[in-house]
C-alpha positions as CSV (number, residue, x, y, z in Angstrom):
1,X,99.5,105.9,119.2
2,X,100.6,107.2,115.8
3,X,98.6,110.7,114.1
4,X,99.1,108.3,110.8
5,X,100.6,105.1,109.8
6,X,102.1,104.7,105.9
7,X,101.9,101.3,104.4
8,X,104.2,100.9,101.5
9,X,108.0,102.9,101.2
10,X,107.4,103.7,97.6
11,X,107.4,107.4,96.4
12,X,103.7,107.7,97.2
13,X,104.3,106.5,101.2
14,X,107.4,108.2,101.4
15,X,106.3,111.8,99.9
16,X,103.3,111.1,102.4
17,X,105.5,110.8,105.5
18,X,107.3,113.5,104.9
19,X,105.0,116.0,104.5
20,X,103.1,115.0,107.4
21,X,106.6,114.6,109.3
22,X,107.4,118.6,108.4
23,X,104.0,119.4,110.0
24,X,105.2,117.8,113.4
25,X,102.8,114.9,113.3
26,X,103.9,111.4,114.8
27,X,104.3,108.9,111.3
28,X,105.6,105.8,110.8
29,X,106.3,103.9,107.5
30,X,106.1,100.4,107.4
31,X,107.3,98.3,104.4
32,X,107.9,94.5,104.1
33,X,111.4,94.8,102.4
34,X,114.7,96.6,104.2
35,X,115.7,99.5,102.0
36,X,117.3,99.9,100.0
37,X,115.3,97.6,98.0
38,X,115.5,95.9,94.3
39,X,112.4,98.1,92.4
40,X,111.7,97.0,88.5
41,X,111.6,100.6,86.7
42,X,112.5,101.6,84.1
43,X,113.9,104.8,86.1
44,X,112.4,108.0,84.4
45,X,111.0,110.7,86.5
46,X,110.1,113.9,85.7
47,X,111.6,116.9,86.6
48,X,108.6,118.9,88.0
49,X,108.6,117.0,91.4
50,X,111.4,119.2,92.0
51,X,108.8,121.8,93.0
52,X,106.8,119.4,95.4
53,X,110.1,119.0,98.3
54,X,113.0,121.3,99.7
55,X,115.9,118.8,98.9
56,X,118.4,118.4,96.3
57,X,118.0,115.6,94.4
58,X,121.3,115.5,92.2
59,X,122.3,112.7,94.5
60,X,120.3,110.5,92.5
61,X,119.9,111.8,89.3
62,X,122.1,109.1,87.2
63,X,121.5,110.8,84.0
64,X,119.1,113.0,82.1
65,X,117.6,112.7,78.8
66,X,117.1,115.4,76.1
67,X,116.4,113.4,73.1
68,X,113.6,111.4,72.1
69,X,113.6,108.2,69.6
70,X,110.2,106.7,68.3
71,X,110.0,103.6,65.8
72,X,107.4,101.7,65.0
73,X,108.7,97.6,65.0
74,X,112.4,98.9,65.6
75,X,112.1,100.8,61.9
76,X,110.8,103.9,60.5
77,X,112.2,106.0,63.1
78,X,112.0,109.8,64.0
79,X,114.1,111.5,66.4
80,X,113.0,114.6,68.6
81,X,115.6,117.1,70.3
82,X,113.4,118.2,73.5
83,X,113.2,122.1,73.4
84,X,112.3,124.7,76.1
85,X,112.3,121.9,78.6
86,X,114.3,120.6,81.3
87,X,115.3,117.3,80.6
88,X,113.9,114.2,82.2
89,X,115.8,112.6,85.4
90,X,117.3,109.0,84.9
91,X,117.4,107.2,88.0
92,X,117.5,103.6,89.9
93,X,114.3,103.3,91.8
94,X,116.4,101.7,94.7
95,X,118.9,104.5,95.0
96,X,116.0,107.0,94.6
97,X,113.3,105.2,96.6
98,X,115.7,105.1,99.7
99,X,116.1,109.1,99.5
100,X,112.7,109.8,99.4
101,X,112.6,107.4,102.7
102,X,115.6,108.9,104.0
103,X,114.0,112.6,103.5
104,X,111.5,111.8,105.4
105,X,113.3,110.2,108.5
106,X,115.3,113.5,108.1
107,X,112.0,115.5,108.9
108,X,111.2,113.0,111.8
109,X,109.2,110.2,110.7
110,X,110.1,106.4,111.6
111,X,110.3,103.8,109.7
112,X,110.3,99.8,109.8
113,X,111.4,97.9,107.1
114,X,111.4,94.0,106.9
115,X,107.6,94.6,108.5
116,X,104.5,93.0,107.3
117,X,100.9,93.9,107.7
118,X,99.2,91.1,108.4
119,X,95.6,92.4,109.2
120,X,93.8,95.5,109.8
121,X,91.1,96.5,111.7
122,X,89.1,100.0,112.4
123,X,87.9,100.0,116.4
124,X,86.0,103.2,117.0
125,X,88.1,105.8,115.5
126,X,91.3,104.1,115.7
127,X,92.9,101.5,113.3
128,X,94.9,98.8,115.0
129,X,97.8,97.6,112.7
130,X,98.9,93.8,112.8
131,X,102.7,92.8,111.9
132,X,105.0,90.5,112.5
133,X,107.1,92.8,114.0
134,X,104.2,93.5,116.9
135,X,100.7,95.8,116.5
136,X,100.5,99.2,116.3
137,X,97.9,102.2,116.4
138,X,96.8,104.8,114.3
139,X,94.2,107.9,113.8
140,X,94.6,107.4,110.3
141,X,96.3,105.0,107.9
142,X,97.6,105.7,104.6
143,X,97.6,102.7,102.1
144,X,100.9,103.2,99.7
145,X,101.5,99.4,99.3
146,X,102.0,99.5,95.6
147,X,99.8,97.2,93.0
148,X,100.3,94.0,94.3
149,X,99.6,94.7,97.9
150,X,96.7,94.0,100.0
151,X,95.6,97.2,101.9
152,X,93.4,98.3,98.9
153,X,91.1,94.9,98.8
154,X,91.4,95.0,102.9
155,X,90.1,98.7,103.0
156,X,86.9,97.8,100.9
157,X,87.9,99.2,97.8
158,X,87.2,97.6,94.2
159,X,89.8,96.2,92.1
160,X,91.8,98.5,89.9
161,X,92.4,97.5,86.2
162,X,95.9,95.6,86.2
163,X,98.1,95.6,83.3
164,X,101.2,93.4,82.6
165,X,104.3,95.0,82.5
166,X,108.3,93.9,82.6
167,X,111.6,95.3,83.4
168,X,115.3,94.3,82.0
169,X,117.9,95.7,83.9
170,X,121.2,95.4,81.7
171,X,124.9,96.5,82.4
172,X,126.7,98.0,79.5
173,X,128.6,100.6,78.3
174,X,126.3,103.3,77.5
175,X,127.9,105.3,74.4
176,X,128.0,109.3,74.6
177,X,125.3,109.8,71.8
178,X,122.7,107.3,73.8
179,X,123.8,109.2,77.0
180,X,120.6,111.7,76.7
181,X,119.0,109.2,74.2
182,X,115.2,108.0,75.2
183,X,113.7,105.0,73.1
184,X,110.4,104.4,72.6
185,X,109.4,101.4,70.2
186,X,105.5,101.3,69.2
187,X,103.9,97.8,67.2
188,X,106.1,95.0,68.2
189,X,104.1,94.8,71.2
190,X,101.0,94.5,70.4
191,X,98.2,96.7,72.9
192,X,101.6,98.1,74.4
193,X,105.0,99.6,73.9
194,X,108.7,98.9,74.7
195,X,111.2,101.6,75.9
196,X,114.3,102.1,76.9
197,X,116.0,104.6,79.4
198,X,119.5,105.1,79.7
199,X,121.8,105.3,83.0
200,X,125.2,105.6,83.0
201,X,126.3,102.2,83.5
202,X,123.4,100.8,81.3
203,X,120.5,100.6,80.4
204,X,116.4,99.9,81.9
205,X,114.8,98.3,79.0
206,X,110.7,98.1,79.7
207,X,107.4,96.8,78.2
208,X,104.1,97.1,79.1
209,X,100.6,95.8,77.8
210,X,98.7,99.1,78.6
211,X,95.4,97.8,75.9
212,X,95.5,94.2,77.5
213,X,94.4,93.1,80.5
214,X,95.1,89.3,80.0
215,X,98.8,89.9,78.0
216,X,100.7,86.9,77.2
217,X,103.6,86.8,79.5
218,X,105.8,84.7,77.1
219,X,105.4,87.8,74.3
220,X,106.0,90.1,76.8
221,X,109.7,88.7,77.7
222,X,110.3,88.0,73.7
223,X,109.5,91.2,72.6
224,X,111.9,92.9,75.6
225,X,114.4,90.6,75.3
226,X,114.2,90.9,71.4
227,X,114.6,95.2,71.7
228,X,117.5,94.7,74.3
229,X,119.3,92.8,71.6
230,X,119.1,95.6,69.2
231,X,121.6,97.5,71.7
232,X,124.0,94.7,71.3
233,X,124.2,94.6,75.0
234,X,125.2,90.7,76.7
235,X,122.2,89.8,78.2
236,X,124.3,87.1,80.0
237,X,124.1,89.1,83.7
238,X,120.8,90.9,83.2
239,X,117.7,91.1,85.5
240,X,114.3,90.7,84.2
241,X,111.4,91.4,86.2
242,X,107.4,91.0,85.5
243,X,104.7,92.8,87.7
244,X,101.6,94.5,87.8
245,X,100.7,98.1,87.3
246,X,97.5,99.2,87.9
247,X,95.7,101.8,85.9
248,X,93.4,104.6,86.7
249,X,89.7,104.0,86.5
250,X,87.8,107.0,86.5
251,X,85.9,108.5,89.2
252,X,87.3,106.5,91.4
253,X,86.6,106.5,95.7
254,X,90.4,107.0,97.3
255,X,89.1,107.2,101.2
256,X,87.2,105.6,103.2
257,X,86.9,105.6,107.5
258,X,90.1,107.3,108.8
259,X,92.2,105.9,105.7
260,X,93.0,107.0,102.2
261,X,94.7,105.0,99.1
262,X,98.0,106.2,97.6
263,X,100.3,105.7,94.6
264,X,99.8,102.1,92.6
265,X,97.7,101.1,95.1
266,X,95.1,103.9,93.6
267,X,95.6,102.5,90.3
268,X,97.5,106.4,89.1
269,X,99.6,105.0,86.8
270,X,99.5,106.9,83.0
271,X,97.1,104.5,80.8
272,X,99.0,106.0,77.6
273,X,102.4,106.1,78.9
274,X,103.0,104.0,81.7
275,X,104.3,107.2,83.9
276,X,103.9,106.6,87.3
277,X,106.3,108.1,89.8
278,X,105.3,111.7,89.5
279,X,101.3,111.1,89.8
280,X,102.6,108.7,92.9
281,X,104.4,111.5,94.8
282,X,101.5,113.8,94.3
283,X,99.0,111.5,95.4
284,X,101.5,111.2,98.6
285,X,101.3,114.8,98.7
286,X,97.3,115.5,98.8
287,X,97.3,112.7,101.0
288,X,99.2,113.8,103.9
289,X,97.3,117.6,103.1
290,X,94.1,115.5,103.9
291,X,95.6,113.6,106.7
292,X,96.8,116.7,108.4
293,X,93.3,118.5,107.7
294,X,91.3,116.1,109.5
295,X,93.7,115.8,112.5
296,X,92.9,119.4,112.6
297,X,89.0,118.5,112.6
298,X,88.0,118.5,109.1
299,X,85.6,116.3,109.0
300,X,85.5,116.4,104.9
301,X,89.3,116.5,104.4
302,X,89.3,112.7,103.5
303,X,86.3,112.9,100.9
304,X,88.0,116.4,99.5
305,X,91.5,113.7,99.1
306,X,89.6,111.6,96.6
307,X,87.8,115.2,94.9
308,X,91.3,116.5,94.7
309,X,92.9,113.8,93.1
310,X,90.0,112.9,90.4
311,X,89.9,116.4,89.1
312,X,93.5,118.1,89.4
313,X,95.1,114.5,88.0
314,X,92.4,112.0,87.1
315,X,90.2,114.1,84.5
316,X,93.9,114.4,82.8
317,X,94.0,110.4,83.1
318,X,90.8,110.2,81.9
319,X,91.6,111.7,78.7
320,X,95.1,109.8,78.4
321,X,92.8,106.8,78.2
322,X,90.4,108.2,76.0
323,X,93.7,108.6,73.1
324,X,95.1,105.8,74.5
325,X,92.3,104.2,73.4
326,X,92.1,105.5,69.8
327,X,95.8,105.3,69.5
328,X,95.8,101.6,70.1
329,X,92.3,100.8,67.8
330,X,94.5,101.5,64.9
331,X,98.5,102.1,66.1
332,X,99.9,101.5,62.7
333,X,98.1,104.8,61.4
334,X,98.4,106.8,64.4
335,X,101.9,106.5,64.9
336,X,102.5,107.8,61.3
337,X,99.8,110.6,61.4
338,X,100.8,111.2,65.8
339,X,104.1,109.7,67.1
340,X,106.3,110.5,64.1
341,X,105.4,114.3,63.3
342,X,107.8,116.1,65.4
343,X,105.4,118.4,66.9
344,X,103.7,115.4,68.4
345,X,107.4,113.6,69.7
346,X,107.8,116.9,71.4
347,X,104.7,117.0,72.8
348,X,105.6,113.1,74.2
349,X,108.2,114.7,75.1
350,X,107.0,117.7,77.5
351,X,104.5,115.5,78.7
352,X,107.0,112.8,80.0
353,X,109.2,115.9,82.1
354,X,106.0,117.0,83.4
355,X,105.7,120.6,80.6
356,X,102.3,119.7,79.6
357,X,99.3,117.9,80.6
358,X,96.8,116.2,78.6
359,X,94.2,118.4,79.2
360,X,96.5,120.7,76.9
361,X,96.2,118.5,73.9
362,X,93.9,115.7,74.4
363,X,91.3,117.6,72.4
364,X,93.5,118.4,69.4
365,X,95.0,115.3,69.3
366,X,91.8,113.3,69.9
367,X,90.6,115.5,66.4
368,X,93.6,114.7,64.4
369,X,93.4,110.8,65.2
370,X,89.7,110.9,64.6
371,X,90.2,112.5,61.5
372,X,92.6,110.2,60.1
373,X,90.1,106.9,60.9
374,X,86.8,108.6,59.7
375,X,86.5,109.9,56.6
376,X,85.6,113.7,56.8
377,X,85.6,113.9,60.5
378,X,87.3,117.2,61.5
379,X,87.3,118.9,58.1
């Protein structure tokens, strides 16, 4: 029998294995795909993860970006030099996804690929684990199966807000002045934005509906398809991928009997940017913490997992939504009065490469938008 069982080999699963692996605890990760894997992404992480592991990851950093570019239907543009910052990691989630999972083997933790759960079930104090590779055992189970996967609904927990989202994959030659280059394109999408990250051999175009639950999947590919052709890239090869990404909901129960929810499948991704890699990896983190705490006895490790993440990253959330929401009531406004005053792309900016949270700015940024709908409100 396994201390813990990792469903899902996504940043959240993996960063949870191997921390649990470097306390000497038995852990295995199961996933349904053999890595490396395909992963739609647009590929930005930020560099403050750094701090969370003791390995180099230059291996897979394909490119990093120093520059910002904001427009609001592909015109009126502003572009932002990142200061006082270290610039954001470009990488391909496949590449990068496999040395997470290969970290973690490194520490001693298994893993099975090509495996699928195909039930669950809690007897007495230990979870018994169906595949179709065989059953397994567990003290406790950590469910890092991404959005779309089943452990959350199996586990008992409620349905997390899902959000359209889409991801073109082109190959191009990527010039030296859109080498560092970030795009982010605000009003052709309407309740979402379009962006762009650049790798060295081309280029992650993505679009998410982040205001729209419902999102018209046809709008959603015309719109990307329609800011990839601004790059004058040939489309003619390209790989275009639609899924789910689940938002946070505040307040939100993460545990439950001798299990706890990680990554996507907590619904941690950024309501006002999309961001979702780095708030993965550090609910992977708290979650092995809690794991390792109740193997030792803590009886209140697992309830202190869901604490820990709804106050040190959901209350941040919880205001990303609140602007998010704002933002979106009147976008055309906000991005002249908020996205295009360079104080505000830099804050974008440092809050994409993990400089600043919202907790820093939400409240002054929530006054300035406020005072620019309402008449007299913040004067």
């Amino acid at each position: 029998m396994y201390d813990c069982i990792v469903v899902g080999a996504g940043p959240a699963g993996t960063t949870a294995a191997y921390n649990l692996a470097k306390q000497g605890k038995s852990v295995v990760v199961i996933d349904k795909d053999s890595f490396p894997r395909h992963k739609p992404c647009g590929g930005g992480v930020s560099p403050a993860i750094a701090k969370w592991f003791d390995c180099d990851f230059s291996p897979v950093i394909k490119n990093t970006v120093s520059q910002v570019k904001y427009t609001w239907k592909f015109e009126d543009p502003v572009e932002i030099e990142l200061k006082d910052i270290t610039p954001m990691w470009m990488v391909r989630r496949d590449e990068f996804d496999n040395f997470l999972l290969e970290q973690a083997i490194a520490k001693g933790a298994e893993f099975k690929g090509s495996t699928t759960v195909t039930g669950i079930n809690l007897e007495g104090e230990t979870w018994k684990i169906s595949t179709n590779n065989g059953d397994l055992e567990t003290a406790y189970l950590i469910a890092a199966d991404g959005a779309s996967g089943p452990m959350a609904s199996w586990l008992g927990f409620s349905t997390a807000q899902k959000v359209m989202a889409a991801n073109l994959e082109v190959s191009a030659e990527v010039s030296e002045r859109r080498q560092s280059l970030a795009y982010f394109d605000f009003g052709s999408l309407k309740n979402g934005f379009m962006w762009v990250f650049p790798k060295t051999d081309g280029y992650s175009f993505s679009a998410a509906f982040v205001r729209d639950k419902k999102g018209n999947p046809q709008e959603l590919k015309q719109q990307l398809t329609n800011f990839a052709q601004k790059f004058d890239v040939d489309l003619s090869s390209s790989q275009y991928t639609e899924y789910p990404m689940n938002l946070w909901q505040e307040d939100r129960s993460l545990h439950t009997n001798c299990a706890v929810i990680a990554g996507e499948a907590a619904g941690i991704v950024d309501p006002l940017i999309g961001e979702g890699i780095r708030p993965a990896i550090f609910t992977g983190m708290k979650a092995a913490e809690a794991v390792t705490q109740a193997l030792a006895g803590d009886s209140s490790a697992l309830g202190n997992y869901s604490e820990v993440i709804n106050q040190e990253w959901g209350s941040d959330l919880a205001k990303a939504n609140n602007v998010a929401g704002m933002f979106y009531k009147f976008p055309k406004i906000a991005y002249k009065i908020g996205v295009k005053q360079p104080t505000a792309g830099q804050t974008i900016g440092k809050i994409l490469c993990g400089e600043l949270r919202y907790s820093d700015i939400a409240e002054k940024i929530s006054k300035k938008l406020k005072g620019s709908f309402i008449p007299g409100f913040g004067k």
